[in-house]
GULUM-818056 format. One record per residue (C-alpha): x, y, z. Coordinates in steps of 0.1 Angstrom, whole numbers, padded with zeros to 4 digits, always signed. Layout:
XYZ;...
END
This chain:
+1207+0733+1005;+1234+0754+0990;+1226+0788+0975;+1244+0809+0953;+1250+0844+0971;+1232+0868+0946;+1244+0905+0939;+1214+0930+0941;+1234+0952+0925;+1234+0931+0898;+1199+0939+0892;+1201+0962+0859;+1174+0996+0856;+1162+0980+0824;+1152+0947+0836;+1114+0937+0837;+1099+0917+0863;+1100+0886+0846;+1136+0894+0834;+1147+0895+0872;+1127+0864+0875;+1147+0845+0853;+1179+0858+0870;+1169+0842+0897;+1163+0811+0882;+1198+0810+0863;+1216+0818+0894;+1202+0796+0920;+1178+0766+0903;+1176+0741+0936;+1165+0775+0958;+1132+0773+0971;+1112+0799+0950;+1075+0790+0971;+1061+0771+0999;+1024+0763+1002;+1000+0741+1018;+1004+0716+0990;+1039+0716+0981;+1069+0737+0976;+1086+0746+0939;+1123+0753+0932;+1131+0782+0914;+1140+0757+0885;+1105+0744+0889;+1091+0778+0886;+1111+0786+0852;+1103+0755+0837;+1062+0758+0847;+1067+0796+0836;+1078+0792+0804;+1053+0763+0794;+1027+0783+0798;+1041+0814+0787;+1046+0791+0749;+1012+0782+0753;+0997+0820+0759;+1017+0831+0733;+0997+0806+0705;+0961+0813+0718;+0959+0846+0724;+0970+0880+0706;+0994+0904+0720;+0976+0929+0745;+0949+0902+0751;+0937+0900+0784;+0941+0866+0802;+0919+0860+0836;+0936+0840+0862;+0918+0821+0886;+0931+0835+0922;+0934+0812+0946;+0961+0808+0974;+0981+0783+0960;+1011+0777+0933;+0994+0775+0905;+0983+0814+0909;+1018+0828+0914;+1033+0807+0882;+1001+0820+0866;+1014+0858+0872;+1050+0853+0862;+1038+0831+0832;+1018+0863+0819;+1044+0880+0826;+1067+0866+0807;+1044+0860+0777;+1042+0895+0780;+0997+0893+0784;+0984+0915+0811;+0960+0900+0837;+0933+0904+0856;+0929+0880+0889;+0894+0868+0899;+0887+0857+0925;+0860+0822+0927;+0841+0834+0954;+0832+0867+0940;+0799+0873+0929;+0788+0861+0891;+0784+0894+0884;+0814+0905+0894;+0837+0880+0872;+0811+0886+0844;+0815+0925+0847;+0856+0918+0847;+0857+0894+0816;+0833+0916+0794;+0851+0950+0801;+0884+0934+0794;+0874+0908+0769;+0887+0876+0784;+0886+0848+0760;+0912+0828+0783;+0915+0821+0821;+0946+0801+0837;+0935+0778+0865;+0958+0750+0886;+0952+0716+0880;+0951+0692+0907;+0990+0682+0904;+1005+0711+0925;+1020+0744+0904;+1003+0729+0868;+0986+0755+0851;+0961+0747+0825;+0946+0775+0798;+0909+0770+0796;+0884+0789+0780;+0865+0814+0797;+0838+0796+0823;+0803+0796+0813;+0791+0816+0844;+0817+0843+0839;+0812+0843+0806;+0778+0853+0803;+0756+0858+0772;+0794+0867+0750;+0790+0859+0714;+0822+0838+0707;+0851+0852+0705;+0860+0885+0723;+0884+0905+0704;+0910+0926+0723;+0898+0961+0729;+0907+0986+0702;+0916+1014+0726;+0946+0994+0744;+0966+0990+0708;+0986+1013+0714;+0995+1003+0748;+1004+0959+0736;+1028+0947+0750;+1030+0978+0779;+1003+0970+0801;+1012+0944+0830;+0975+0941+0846;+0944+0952+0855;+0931+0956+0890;+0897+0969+0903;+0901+0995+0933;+0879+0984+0964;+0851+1005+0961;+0854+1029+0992;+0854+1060+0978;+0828+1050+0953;+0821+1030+0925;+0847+1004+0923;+0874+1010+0892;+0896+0989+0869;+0930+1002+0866;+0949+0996+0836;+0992+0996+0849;+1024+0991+0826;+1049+0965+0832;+1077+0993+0834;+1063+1005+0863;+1059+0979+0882;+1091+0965+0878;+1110+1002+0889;+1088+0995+0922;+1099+0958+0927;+1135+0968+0921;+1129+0997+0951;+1116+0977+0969;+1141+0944+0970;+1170+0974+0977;+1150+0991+1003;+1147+0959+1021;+1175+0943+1022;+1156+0913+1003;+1178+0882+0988;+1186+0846+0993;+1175+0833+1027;+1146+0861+1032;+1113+0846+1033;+1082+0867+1027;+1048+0857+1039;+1021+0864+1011;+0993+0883+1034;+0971+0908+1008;+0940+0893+0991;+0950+0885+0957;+0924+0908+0937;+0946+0935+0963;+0973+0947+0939;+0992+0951+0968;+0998+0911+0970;+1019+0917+0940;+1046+0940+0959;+1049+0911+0982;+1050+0881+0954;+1075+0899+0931;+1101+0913+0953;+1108+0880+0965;+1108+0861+0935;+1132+0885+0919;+1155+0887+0946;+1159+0848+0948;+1136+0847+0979;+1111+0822+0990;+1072+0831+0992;+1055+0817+1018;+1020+0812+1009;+0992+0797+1039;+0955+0790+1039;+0936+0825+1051;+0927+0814+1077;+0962+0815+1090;+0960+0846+1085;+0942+0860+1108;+0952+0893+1128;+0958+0881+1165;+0972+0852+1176;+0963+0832+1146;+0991+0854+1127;+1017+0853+1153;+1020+0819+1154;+1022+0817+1112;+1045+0843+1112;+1069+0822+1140;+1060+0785+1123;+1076+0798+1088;+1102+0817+1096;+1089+0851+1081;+1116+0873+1072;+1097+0901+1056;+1061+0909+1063;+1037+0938+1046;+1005+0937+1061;+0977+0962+1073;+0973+0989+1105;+0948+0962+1118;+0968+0935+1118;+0998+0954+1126;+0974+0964+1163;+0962+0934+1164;+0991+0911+1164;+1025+0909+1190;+1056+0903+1181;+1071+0875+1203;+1111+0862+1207;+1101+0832+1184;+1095+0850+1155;+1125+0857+1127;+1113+0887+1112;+1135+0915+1096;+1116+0938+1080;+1076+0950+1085;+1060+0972+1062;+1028+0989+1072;+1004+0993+1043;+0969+1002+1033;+0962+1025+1062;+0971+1050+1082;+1004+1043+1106;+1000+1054+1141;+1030+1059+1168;+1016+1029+1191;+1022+1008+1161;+1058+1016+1153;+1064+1016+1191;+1056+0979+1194;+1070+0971+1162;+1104+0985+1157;+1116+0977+1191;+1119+0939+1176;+1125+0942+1141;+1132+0972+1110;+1097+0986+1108;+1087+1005+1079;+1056+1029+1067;+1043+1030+1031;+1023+1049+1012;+1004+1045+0972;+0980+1044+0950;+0963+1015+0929;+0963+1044+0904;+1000+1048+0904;+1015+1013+0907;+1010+0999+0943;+1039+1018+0962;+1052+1057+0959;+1069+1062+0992;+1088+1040+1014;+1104+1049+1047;+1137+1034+1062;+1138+1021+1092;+1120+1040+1117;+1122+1051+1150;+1098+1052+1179;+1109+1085+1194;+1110+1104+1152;+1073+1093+1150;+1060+1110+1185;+1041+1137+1168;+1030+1117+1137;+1047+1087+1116;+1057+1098+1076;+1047+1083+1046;+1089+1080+1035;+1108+1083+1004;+1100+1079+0965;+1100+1045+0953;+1096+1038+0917;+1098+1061+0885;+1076+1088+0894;+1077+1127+0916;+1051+1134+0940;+1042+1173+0950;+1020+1189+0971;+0990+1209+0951;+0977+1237+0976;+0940+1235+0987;+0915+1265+0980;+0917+1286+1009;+0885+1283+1029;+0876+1319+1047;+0871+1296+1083;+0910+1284+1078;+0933+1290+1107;+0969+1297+1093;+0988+1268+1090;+1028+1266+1093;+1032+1238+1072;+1027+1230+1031;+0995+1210+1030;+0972+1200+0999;+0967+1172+0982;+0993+1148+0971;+0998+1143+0932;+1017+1117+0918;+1036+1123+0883;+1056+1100+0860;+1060+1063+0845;+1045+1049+0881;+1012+1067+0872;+0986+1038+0856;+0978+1040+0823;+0942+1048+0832;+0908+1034+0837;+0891+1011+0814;+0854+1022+0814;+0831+1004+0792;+0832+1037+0775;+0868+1035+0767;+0898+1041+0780;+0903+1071+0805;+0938+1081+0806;+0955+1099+0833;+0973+1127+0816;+0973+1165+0819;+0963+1188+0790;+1005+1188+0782;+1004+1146+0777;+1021+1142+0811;+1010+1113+0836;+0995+1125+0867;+0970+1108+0892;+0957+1135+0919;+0956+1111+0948;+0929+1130+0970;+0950+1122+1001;+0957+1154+1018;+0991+1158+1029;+1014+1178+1049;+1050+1186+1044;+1077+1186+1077;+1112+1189+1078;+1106+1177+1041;+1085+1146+1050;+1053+1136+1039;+1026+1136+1064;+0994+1118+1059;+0963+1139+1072;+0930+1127+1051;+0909+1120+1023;+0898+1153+1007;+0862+1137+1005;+0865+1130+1043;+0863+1166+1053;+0836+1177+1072;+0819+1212+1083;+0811+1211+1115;+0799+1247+1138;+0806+1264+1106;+0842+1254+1101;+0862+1227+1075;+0876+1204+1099;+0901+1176+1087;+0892+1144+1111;+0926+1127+1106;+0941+1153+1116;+0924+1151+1151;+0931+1114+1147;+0970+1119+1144;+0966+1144+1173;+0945+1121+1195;+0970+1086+1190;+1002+1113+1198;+0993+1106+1229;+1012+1072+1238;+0985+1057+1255;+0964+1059+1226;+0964+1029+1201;+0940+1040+1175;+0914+1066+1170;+0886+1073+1144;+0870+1107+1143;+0833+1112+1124;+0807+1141+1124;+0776+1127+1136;+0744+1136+1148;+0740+1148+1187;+0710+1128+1192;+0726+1100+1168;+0694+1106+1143;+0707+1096+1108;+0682+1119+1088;+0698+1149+1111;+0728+1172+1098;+0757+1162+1118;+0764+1190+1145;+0791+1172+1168;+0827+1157+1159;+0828+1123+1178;+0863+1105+1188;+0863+1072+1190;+0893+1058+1205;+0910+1026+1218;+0936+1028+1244;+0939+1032+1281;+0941+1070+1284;+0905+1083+1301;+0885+1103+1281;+0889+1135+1302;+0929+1132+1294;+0926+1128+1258;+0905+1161+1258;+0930+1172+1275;+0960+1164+1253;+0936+1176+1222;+0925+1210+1238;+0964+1215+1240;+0973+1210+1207;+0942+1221+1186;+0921+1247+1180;+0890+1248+1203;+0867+1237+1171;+0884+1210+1161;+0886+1191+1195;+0858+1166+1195;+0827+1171+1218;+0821+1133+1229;+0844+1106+1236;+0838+1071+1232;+0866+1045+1242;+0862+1011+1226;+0878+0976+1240;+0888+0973+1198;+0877+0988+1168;+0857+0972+1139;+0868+0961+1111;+0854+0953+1080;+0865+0921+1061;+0895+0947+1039;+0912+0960+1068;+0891+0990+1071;+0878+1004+1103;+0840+0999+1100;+0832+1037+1107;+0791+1023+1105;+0796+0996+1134;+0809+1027+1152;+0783+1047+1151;+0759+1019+1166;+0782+1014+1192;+0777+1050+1204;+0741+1050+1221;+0743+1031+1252;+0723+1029+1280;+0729+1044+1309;+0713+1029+1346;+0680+1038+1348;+0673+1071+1364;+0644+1091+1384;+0658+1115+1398;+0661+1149+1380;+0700+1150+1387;+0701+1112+1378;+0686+1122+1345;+0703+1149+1339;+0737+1131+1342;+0727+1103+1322;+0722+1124+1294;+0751+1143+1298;+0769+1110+1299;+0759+1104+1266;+0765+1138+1252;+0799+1137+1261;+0808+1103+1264;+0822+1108+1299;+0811+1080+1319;+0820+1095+1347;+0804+1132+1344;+0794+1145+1375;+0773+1172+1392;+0806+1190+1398;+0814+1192+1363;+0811+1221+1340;+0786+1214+1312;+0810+1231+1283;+0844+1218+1301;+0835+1185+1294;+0823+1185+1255;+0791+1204+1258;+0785+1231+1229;+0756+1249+1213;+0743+1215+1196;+0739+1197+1229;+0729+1225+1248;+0695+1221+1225;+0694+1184+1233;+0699+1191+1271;+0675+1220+1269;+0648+1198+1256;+0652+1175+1284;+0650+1199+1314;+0622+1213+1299;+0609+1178+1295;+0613+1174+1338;+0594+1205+1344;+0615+1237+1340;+0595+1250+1313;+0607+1282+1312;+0645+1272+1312;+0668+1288+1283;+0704+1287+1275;+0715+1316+1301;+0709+1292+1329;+0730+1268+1310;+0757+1292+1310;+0752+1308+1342;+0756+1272+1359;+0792+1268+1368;+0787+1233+1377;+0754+1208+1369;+0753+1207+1403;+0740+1241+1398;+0720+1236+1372;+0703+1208+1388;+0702+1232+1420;+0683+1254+1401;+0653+1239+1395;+0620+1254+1405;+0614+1235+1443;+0581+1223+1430;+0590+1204+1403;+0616+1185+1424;+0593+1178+1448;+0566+1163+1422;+0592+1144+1401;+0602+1128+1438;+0570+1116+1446;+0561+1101+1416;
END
C-alpha cells in the first residue's frame, strides 16, 4: 500500500497529541494506524471512529469531566484514548480484572458518570453509563470535582502509581505535557511511516501511552497481541519476529529474559521501568539502537532519553540520557551523614521542574499540587542520582537505604558495582538478618546475583572497587531472579530462596563448614579458608560462636576466631575430648 512520506519536522511545538493525530490521518488515510487480534484499522478508520465519539463525549459530559475507559487489549481501547483526547475529557483506564474495589475507589475519587467500552464489531466504541459494580452506592449523578476547575480542559488523564513505595496514588497530568514528550520521543527515534511499535506496558501503566502515541502521531502502525504473547522469553521473541517490530519499549526483565535473533526487524529498544544493567545493553545493542530511559508517573512518563548506546560507554554503569519533554531536572544534595566516605561525584536526589511535572494528586481530600512555596512545578523524585562527565547515573531509592555495621549504605550502588562485572547479568542487594529471622534487625548486606561469575570472584571485583563496608557478606547466585507479575524483582521470594540445606553433617568440621556455607554463601568454603576472607564479620561471628559452643567448646570466644588463620584451625583447635565424644556418637 502506498504511503505518503511524512516530514517530522513538520510536527509544530504547539501541536497537541490529538492534533498530530489528525496529521496523520490527513496525510496518509489508507496507512495502517493498528493491528490486533481482531482486525486492523486505517488511519482513516481511526479519524472517523475518533471523532464520533469525540461528538458524542462532548454532549454527555461537561468539560473537565472524567470519562473511565474500559482497558482491554484491543481497538476499541486505543480509539477510546485519542477519542478523549480529542474531545478534550481526561481519562482514567480500568482495568476489568481489577478488584471491585479498586474500579469503585477510581470512579468515586474522580466522579465517573461515563465509561467508553468496545462493542463487539471491532474498533466501535459505545458510551455507557457507569457499571453498577463500579459504581457502587453513588447517588445519581456525580458532578465534576470542584478543585479541577481551574485545570478544564488542561488535564489529559489520571493514572494510579503501582503501589511500591506505598499506598498507591492517582496522578492528575496535563495534555501539554504529554504531548512535548510524544513529540521527543518520535524525533529521538527515528519513528514514521513503515515503523511498527509493539504495544507491551499494561494499560493502567502510563507508560503504555509513550508507546500508543508516538506511533499514532508519527503515522506508524501499533501492534497490539493478546498478553500472553507477551511473555518475557521465547514467547516474546517469536511476537516480536511474527510482526515485524520496529520499535520496542519494554522492561529490564524482559529485556534479560528475551534474545534477539536474525529474524527479528527491530530498530530501536528502549529499556524502561527499571534499572539498566551493562549485560543488557551488551546483548542488545549489538543487533539493533538500544536505548535507556528514565521518569516519573509524577512528571509525565519520560524525562531522560539516551541515544543510541554503546556496550564499551556503559562498562562502569549505563545513564539515564538526555531531557525529553518541557521540564529541567537537578541534582538536590543529600544531608551529609557523619559515616559518609567522600564522594568524587555530585549525588542527591533527582528533582524534576517544569510543564512535564503532573498537576498533582487527587486525594479524596482534594487536590495536592506539586508546586514549591514560589508557584513553581517540582516533583522530588526520591531516586538518588549521581552526576559523570555530565550524565545521570541511577544509584537508588532514598527509602531503600539501609544502615548496616553502623554505616548508610546505598544497595544499588553495590548492585551497579557487582553487574560491572561482565559476567554478571543482574544483581539485587538487601540487608537481612544473619540467621534469616524476620523479627531480627538486619546485621548483614546479602548479594543476590545471576550470572556465571563464582561467588569468590565477585567479592573479588567488589572488594576492589568499594569500601570494605559496603561489600556484601554472603553471596547467593540464582539460575534467574523472581519476578513479580509488574516487572519487579520479587526481593521477598529472594529472601526465602536464601536458607538452604546443606548435606547432612556429624562431624565437628562438617558442621562447621555447613554453617559457614550458609553464612557466606560460598558453596564451596573450605577448611583452608579464612573465616573473615570469605564474608565473615562481627554479626556472623555470634552466629558461628553459638554453634561451636553448641559442639562442646564452651569456653570458646571471638579471639580464637581471630587467631585462626584458616577453619582448619579453628576446627584444629578444639579441645581433643569433645572431638573424640562427638565421633563416637
Amino acid at each position: 500500500m502506498h504511503q505518503i512520506n511524512m516530514d517530522k519536522t513538520n510536527i509544530k511545538d504547539n501541536m497537541s497529541v490529538a492534533d498530530m493525530i489528525d496529521r496523520s490521518a490527513r496525510m496518509q488515510p489508507d496507512a495502517t494506524a493498528m493491528e490486533t487480534p481482531s482486525a486492523s484499522l486505517t488511519y482513516g478508520d481511526l479519524d472517523k471512529k475518533t471523532r464520533q465519539l469525540a461528538s458524542r463525549v462532548e454532549q454527555e459530559t461537561l468539560p473537565g469531566e472524567f470519562v473511565g475507559i474500559e482497558g482491554r487489549r484491543d481497538a476499541a481501547t486505543i480509539v477510546a484514548m485519542a477519542g478523549l483526547l480529542r474531545a478534550r475529557r481526561p481519562f482514567v483506564v480500568m482495568d476489568p480484572r481489577d478488584s471491585q474495589d479498586s474500579n469503585r475507589s477510581k470512579v468515586s475519587r474522580l466522579r465517573i458518570n461515563q465509561v467508553a467500552r468496545g462493542t463487539a464489531t471491532p474498533g466501535e466504541v459505545e458510551l455507557v453509563p457507569t457499571p453498577a459494580p463500579w459504581a457502587g452506592d453513588a447517588p445519581g449523578r456525580l458532578e465534576p470535582r470542584e478543585d479541577l476547575c481551574g485545570e478544564c480542559g488542561d488535564i489529559a488523564y489520571a493514572i494510579h502509581t503501582s503501589g511500591s513505595t506505598g499506598e498507591p496514588k492517582c496522578v492528575a497530568v496535563a495534555a501539554d505535557s504529554m504531548a512535548s514528550v510524544i513529540r521527543d520521543h518520535i524525533h529521538r527515534l527515528d519513528v514514521g511511516p513503515g515503523s511498527r511499535t509493539l504495544q507491551f506496558a499494561k494499560l493502567t501503566f502510563d507508560g503504555c501511552l509513550t508507546e500508543i502515541f508516538w506511533t499514532l502521531c508519527a503515522g506508524a502502525c501499533l501492534v497490539v497481541v493478546d498478553e500472553d504473547e507477551l511473555a518475557p522469553g521465547a514467547v516474546l521473541q517469536n511476537t516480536l519476529e511474527h510482526h515485524a517490530i520496529t520499535h520496542l519499549k519494554t522492561t529490564p526483565f524482559a529485556l534479560t529474559a528475551t534474545w534477539p535473533t536474525p529474524a527479528m526487524h527491530l530498530r530501536h529498544v528502549v529499556n524502561g521501568g527499571g534499572a539498566c544493567r551493562p549485560a543488557v545493553v551488551e546483548k542488545w545493542a549489538r543487533v539493533t539502537d538500544f536505548h535507556n530511559a528514565y521518569g516519573c508517573t509524577e512528571s509525565t512518563i519520560c524525562n531522560l532519553l539516551t541515544g543510541t548506546l554503546s556496550p564499551d560507554a556503559c562498562r562502569d554503569g549505563v545513564p539515564l540520557g538526555d531531557v525529553v519533554g518541557d521540564c529541567d531536572v537537578k541534582v538536590a544534595r543529600q544531608q551529609a551523614d557523619p559515616t559518609d566516605e567522600p564522594s568524587p561525584d555530585c549525588r542527591g536526589e533527582l528533582v524534576i521542574t517544569g510543564k512535564s511535572v503532573a498537576v498533582g494528586y487527587l486525594a479524596e481530600e482534594g487536590l495536592q499540587r506539586f508546586l514549591d512555596p514560589q508557584g513553581h512545578r517540582v516533583y522530588r523524585t526520591g531516586d538518588i542520582v549521581t552526576v559523570r562527565n555530565g550524565q545521570f547515573y541511577f544509584v537508588e531509592r532514598s527509602d531503600r537505604q539501609v544502615k548496616v555495621r553502623g554505616y548508610r549504605i546505598d544497595p544499588g550502588e553495590v548492585e551497579g558495582v557487582a553487574c560491572g562485572l561482565d559476567t554478571i547479568v543482574e544483581a539485587v542487594v538487601l540487608a537481612e538478618s544473619h540467621a534469616g529471622e524476620e523479627d531480627a534487625g538486619a546485621d548483614a548486606l546479602i548479594c543476590y546475583y545471576q550470572g556465571v561469575a563464582e561467588p569468590r570472584m565477585l567479592r573479588r571485583h567488589l572488594e576492589a572497587n568499594l569500601n570494605p563496608y559496603k561489600v556484601p557478606s554472603v553471596f547467593k547466585r540464582l539460575e534467574a531472579m523472581p519476578y513479580t507479575r509488574n516487572g519487579k524483582v520479587d526481593r521477598h521470594a529472594l529472601q526465602a530462596a536464601r536458607h538452604q540445606v546443606f548435606e547432612e553433617a556429624t562431624t565437628v568440621e562438617a558442621q562447621i563448614l555447613s554453617l559457614v556455607r550458609s553464612l557466606t554463601g560460598l558453596e564451596d568454603a573450605n577448611r583452608d579458608d579464612n573465616f573473615f576472607d570469605i564474608g565473615g564479620d562481627s554479626a556472623s561471628t555470634i552466629i558461628l560462636l553459638a554453634k561451636i559452643k553448641e559442639l562442646g567448646w564452651t569456653d570458646v570466644g571471638v579471639r580464637d576466631v581471630l587467631r585462626a588463620e584458616t577453619l582448619g584451625d579453628l576446627v584444629d583447635a578444639f579441645p581433643e575430648k569433645e572431638v573424640e565424644r562427638l565421633c563416637a556418637v
